[in-house]
C-alpha positions in Angstrom: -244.9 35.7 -46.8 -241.5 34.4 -46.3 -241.1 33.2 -50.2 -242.4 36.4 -51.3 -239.5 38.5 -48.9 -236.9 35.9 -50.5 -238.4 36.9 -54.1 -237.7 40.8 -52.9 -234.5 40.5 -51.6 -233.8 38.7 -54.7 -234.8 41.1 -57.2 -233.3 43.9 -55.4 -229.8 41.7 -55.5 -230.6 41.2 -59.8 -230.9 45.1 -60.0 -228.3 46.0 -58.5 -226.3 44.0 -60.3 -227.8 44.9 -63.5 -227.2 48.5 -62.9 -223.5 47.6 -62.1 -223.3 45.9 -65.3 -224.8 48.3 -67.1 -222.2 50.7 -66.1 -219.2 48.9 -66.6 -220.4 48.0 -70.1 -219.9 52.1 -71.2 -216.3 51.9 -71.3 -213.6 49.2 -71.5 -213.3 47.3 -67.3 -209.7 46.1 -67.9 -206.2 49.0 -68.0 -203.1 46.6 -68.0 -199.8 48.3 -68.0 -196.1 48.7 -66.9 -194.7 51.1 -64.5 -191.3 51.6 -63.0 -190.0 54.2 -60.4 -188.0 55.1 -57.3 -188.4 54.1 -53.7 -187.1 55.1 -50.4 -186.8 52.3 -47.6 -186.2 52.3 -44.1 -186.5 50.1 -41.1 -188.6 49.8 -37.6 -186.2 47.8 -34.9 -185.4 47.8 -31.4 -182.6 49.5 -30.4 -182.2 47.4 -27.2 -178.5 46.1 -27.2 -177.5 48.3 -29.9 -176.8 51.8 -28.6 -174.6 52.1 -31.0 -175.9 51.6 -34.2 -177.8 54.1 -35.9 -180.3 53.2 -39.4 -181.0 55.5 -42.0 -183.2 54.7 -45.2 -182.3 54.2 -48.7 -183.5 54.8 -52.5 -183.9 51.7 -54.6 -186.2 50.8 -57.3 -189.7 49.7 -58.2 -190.7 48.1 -61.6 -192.9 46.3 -62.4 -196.7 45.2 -64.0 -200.3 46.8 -63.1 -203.9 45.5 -63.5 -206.9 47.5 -62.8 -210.6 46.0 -63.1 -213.2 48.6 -63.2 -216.1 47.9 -61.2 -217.8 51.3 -61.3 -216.8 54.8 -63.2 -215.4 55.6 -59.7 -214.5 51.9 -58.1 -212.1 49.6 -59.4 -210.1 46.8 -58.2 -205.8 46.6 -58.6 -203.3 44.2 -58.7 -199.2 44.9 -59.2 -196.8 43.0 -59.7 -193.5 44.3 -58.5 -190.0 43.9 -58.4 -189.0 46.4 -56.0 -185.5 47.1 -54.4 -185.9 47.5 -50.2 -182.5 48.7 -48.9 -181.4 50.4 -45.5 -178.2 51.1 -43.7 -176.5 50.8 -40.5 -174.1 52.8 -39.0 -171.9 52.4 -36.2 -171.4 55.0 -33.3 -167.9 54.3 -32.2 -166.2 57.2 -29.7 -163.3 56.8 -31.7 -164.2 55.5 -35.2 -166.9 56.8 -37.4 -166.6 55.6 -40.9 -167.8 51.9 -40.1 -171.3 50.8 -41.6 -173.0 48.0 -43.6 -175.7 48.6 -46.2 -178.2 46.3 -46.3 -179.9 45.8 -50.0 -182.7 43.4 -50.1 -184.9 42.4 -53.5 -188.6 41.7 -53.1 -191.6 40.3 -55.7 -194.1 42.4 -54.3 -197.9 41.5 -54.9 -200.4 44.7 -53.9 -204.0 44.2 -54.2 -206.4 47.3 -53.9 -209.0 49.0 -53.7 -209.1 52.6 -56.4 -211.3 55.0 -55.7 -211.3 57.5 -58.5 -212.6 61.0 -59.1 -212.4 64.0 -61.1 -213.2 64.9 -65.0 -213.1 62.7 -67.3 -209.6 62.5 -68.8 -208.0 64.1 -65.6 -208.4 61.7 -62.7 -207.4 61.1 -59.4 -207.3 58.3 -57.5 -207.3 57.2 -53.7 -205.7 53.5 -53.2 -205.7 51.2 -50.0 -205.4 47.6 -49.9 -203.0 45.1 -48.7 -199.9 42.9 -50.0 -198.0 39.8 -49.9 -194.2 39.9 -51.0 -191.2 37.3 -51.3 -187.9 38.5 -50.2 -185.6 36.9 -53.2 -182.4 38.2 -52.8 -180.2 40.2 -50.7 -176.4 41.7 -50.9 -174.5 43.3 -48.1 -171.5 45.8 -48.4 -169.9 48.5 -46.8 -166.7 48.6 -43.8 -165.7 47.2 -41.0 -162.5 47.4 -39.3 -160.4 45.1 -36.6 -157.5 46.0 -34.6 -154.4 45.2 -33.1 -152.1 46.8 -30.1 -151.5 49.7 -32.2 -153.2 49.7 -35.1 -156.9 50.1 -36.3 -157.1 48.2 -39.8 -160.4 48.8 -42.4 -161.8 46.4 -44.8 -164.2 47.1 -47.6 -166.5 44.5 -48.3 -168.9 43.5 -50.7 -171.4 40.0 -51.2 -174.3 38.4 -51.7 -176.2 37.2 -48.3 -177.1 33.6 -47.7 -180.4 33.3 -46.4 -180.5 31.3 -43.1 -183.7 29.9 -40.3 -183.6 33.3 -38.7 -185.0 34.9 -41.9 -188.6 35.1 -42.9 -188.7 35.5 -46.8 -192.9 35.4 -46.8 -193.9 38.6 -45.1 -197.3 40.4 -46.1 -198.7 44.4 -44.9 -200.9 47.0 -45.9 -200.3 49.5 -48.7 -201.8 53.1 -49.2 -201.3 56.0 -51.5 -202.5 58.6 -54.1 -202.2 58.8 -57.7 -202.9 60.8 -60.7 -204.2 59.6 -63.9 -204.6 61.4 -67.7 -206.0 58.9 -70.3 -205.3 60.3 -74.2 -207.7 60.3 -77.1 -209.2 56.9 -78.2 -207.1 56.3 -81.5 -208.3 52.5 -82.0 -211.9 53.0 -80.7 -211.8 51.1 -78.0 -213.8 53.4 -75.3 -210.3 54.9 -74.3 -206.4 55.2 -75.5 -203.5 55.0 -73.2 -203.6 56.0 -69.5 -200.7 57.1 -68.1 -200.4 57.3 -64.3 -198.2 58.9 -61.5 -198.7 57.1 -58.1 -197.5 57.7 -54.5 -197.3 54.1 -52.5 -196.6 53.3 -49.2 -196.1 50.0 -48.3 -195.9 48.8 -44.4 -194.8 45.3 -43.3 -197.1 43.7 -40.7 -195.0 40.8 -40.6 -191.0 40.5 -39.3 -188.6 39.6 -41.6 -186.7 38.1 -39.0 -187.6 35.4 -36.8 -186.0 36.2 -34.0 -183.2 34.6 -31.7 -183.8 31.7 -28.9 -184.2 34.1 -25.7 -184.3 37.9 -27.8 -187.2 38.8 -29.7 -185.9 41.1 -32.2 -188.2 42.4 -34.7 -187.7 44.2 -37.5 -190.4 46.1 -40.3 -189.6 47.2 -43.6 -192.0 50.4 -45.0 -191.3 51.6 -48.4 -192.3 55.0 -50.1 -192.5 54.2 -54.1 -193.2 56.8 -56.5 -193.6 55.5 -60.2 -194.6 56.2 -63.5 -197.1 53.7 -65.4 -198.4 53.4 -69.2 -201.2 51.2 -69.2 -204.0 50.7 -72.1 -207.7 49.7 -71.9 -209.5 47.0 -73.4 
């Protein structure tokens, strides 16, 4: 009895695997592509000890490369690989001085992998995303004012450099990422099962991980979450 269960269980495994085979085999599985687009940064922190300091987000950039595996007619897998700007600035809240700030523009490689769940007609798509990713932060640049003073005088400095990374940075930081998108694909014109898909995606990308360590005796963390909006031409085969 036991061998003939194992046979079952088998058989009903091989089918449904056959029928997912089957399905994917009616159009092309793999859309590879480019995309690039805008996105808006801003940053989760503390304010203990820093009543006066105020953070606002900022726009940057997101290009980069997409890969979508199609599992099913309505279930695929995706992978990006992005180079997206992650920027935010600071403010200071001084009683007597008001134009002193520092804007803070970091670089990532971003690496999303997702779940798309698709639906719709069958040019006109939409498409449900959720997954998570793991990003490197490669670069970052600071600029903006700050001032220093004597008996009588308040002086201001513009400045403007590139950041050295130090042990109080983590550069390896990973979250979850969400979103919607839109899809049209255009006439076959090689006969390939489809022509070229282009797609409109709204991302949002959350860090689950600090990008700073933290001091000695102050735990100060602080989270990155990014709203990208791009623009992708991708082609099947």
């Amino acid at each position: 009895m036991m061998k003939i269960s194992y046979l079952k269980t088998i058989t009903v495994i091989l089918l449904c695997w056959m029928t997912i085979e089957a399905a994917a085999q009616e159009k092309p599985r793999w859309t590879v592509g480019v995309k690039g687009g805008w996105s808006y940064t801003s940053i989760g922190r503390s304010n203990m000890s820093r009543v006066d300091e105020t953070y606002s987000p900022q726009s940057g950039y997101d290009v980069g490369v997409q890969a979508r595996y199609s599992l099913l007619d309505w279930l695929a897998i995706r992978a990006d690989l992005d180079f997206m700007s992650r920027s935010y600035k600071m403010n200071r809240n001084l009683h007597y001085i008001d134009q002193v700030y520092t804007k803070y523009s970091n670089d990532y490689l971003m690496l999303p992998v997702m779940a798309d769940v698709s639906f719709g007609w069958k040019r006109l798509r939409g498409h449900a995303y959720g997954g998570v990713y793991g990003a490197f932060w490669m670069k970052a640049r600071t600029e903006g004012t700050t001032f220093w003073m004597t008996d009588y005088y308040i002086y201001f400095d513009d400045f403007k450099e590139n950041r050295q990374f130090n042990s109080e940075d983590r550069r390896l930081t990973a979250g979850g990422v969400g979103g919607l998108g839109v899809s049209y694909a255009f006439p076959d014109v090689w006969k390939k099962g489809c022509g070229l898909v282009v797609t409109l995606d709204a991302l949002y990308y959350y860090d689950f991980v600090s990008h700073h360590k933290g001091y000695p005796h102050l735990s100060d963390p602080r989270y990155l979450s990014t709203l990208a909006i791009t623009l992708g031409v991708a082609a099947c085969f």
